[in-house]
C-alpha positions in Angstrom: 11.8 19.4 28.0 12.1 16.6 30.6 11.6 12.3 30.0 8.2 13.1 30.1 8.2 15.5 26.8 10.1 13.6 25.0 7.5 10.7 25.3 4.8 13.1 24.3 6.6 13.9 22.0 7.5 10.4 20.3 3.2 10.3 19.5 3.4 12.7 16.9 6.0 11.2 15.3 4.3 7.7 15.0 1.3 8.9 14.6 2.6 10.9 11.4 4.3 8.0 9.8 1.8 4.9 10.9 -1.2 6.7 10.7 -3.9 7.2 8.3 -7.4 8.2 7.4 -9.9 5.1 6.7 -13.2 5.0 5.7 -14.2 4.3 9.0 -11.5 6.6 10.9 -9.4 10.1 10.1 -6.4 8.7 12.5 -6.4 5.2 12.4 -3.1 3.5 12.8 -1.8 1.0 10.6 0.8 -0.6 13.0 1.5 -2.2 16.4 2.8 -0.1 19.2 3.6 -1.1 22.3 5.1 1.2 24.7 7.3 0.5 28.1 7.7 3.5 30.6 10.4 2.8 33.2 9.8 4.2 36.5 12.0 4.4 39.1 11.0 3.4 42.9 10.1 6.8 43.3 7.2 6.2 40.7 9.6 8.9 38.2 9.8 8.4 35.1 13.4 7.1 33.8 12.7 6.2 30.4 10.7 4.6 27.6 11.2 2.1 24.6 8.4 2.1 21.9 8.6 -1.8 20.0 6.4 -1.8 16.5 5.4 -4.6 14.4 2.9 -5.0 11.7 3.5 -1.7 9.6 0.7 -2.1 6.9 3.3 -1.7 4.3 0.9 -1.9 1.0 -0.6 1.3 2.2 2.4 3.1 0.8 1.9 2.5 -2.9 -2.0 1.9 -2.9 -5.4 3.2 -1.2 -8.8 2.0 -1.4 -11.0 4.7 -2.9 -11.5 7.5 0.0 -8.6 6.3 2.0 -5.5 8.3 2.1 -1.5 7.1 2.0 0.3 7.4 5.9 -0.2 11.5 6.8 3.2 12.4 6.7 2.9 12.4 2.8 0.3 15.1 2.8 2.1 16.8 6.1 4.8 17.5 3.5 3.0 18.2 0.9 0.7 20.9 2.7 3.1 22.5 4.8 6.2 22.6 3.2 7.3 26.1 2.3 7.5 27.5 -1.4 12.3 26.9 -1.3 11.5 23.3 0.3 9.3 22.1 -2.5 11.4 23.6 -5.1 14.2 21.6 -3.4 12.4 18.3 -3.1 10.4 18.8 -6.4 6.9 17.9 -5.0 3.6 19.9 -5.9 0.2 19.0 -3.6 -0.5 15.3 -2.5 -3.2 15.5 -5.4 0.2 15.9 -8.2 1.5 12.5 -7.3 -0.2 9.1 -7.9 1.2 7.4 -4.4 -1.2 10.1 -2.6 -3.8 11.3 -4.9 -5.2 7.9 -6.8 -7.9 7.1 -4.3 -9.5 10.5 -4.4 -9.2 11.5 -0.9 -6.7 14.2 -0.5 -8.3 16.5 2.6 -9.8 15.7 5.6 -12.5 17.6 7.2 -10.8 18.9 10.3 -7.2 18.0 10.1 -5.1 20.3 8.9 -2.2 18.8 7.5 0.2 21.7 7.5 0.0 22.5 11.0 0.5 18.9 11.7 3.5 19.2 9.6 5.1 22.0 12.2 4.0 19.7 14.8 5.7 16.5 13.4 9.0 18.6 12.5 9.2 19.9 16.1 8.3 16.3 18.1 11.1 14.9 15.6 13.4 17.5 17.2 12.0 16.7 20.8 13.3 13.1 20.2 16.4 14.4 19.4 16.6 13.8 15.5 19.2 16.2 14.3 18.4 18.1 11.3 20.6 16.3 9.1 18.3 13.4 10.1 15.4 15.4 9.7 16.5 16.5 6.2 17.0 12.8 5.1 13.0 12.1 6.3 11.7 14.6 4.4 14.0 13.6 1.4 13.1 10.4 1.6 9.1 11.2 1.4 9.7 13.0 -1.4 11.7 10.5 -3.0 8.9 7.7 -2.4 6.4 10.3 -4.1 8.0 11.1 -7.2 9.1 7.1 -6.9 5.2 6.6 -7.5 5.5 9.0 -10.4 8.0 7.3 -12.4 6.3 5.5 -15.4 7.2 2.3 -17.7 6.5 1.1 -21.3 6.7 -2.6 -22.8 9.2 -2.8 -25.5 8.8 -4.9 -28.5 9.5 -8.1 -26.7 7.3 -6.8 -23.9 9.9 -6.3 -21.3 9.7 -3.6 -19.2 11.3 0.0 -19.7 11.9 2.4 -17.3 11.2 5.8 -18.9 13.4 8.8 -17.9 11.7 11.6 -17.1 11.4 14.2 -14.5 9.7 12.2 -11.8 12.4 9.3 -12.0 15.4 12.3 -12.0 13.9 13.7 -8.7 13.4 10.2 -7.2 16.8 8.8 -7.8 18.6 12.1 -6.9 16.4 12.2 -3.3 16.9 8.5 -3.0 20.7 8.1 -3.6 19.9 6.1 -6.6 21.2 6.0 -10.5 19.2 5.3 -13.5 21.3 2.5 -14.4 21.0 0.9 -11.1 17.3 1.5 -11.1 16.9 -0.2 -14.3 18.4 -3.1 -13.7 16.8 -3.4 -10.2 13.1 -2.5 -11.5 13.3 -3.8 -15.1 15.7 -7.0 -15.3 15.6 -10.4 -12.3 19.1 -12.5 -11.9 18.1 -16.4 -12.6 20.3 -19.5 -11.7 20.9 -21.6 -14.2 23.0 -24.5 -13.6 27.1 -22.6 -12.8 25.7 -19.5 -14.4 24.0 -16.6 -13.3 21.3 -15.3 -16.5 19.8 -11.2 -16.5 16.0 -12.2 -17.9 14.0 -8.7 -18.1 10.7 -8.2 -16.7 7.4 -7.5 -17.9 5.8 -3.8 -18.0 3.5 -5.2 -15.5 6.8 -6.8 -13.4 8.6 -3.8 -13.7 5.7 -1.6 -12.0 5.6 -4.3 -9.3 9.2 -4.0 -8.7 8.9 0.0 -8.2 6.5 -0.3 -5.7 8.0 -2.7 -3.9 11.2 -0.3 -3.7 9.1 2.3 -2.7 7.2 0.4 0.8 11.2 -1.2 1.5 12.1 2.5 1.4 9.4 3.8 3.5 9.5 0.7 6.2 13.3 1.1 6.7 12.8 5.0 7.5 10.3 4.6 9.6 12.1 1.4 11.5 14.9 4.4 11.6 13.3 7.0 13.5 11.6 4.8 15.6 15.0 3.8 16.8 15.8 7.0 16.5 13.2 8.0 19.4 14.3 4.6 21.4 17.9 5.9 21.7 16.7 9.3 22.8 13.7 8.0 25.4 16.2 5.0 26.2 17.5 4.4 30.5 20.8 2.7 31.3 19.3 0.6 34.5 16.4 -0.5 33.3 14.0 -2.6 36.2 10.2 -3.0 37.1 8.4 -0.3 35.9 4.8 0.4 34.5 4.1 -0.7 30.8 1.5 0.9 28.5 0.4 -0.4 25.3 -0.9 1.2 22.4 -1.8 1.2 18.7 -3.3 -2.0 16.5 -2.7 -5.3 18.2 -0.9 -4.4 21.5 -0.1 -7.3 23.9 -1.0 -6.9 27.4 1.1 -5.9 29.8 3.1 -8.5 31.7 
């Protein structure tokens, strides 16, 4: 309940969204954390401020085989209840490509739905409201059924988005329209002398294009409840204190 808590409680929260299972580790995360805890004189704890760097970004569209996506994807999938996934349109991580093309969907020993109470509540302990919460989980479920949505090659072989269920749920979760989508994913703005030419894409572009939306999305999210955490963990006299580091790549303390 005190400073102390809410620093716990900030692990959970990276650990959900910049973690994942390897081939050579179930938790192994895919970022840089380093982590500053201002003490006071007293040796108190005042306050803390988590810097990040390095999110392995390509992780959010594709897995080598027996690898899994970050583990707040299958968190959601595993322990949302039966009215949440009705209302975000997801099935089990193994129903959606972004988290169920490497083949690795459990992990012996974790359960992912429990971790999924867990993550809720530490996002809570940061003090995430649940309008902010809500937007998290939408936008998981929006980069999901992102993964989902499918293209075809016309007869010029540009790309075509294909409507469908999978690009209605990701568009509605992720604030998006189909036209805007389209013309995002399937066509590129070129410079050409004064004037500005619309050239599609490729199938092959187009597919690039989506996943590329889909790790912006995921990076900006998590980049917003890290900051998120910072404001709640943050102290208005900062001063000598003890630093900690943590996670891939730390520097050393100074």
């Amino acid at each position: 309940g005190g400073v102390e808590g809410r620093v716990l409680a900030s692990n959970p929260i990276t650990e959900a969204l910049g973690n994942a299972k390897t081939c050579r580790n179930t938790n192994s995360s895919r970022f840089g954390k380093f982590v500053r805890v201002h003490m006071d004189r007293g040796g108190l704890i005042m306050g803390a401020t988590i810097d990040h760097y390095l999110l392995e970004k390509p992780r959010v569209t594709h897995q080598p085989e027996g690898e899994r996506n970050y583990h707040a994807f299958y968190q959601l999938c595993a322990g949302a209840g039966t009215a949440l996934k009705r209302e975000l349109g997801i099935g089990s991580a193994s129903d959606h490509r972004y988290t169920g093309q490497s083949g690795c969907v459990e992990v012996e020993g974790v359960d992912d739905a429990a971790d999924f109470e867990e993550t809720l509540g530490a996002l809570r302990g940061v003090g995430v409201s649940r309008e902010g919460e809500e937007c998290v989980l939408r936008t998981l479920a929006g980069i999901l059924h992102l993964g989902d949505v499918l293209f075809s090659a016309a007869e010029d072989g540009s790309g075509v988005l294909e409507e469908g269920p999978a690009a209605e749920a990701a568009f509605r979760l992720l604030g998006l329209t189909l036209e805007g989508a389209r013309a995002a994913m399937c066509k590129r703005m070129i410079k050409a002398g004064l004037e500005m030419l619309c050239v599609p894409k490729s199938k092959e572009e187009s597919v690039n294009s989506r996943d590329a939306v889909a790790r912006v999305v995921y990076t900006k999210m998590f980049d917003w409840v890290i900051a998120a955490a910072n404001e709640c963990l943050r102290v208005d006299a900062g001063g000598p204190g003890l630093v900690a580091g943590g996670g891939r790549g730390a520097p050393r303390a100074r």
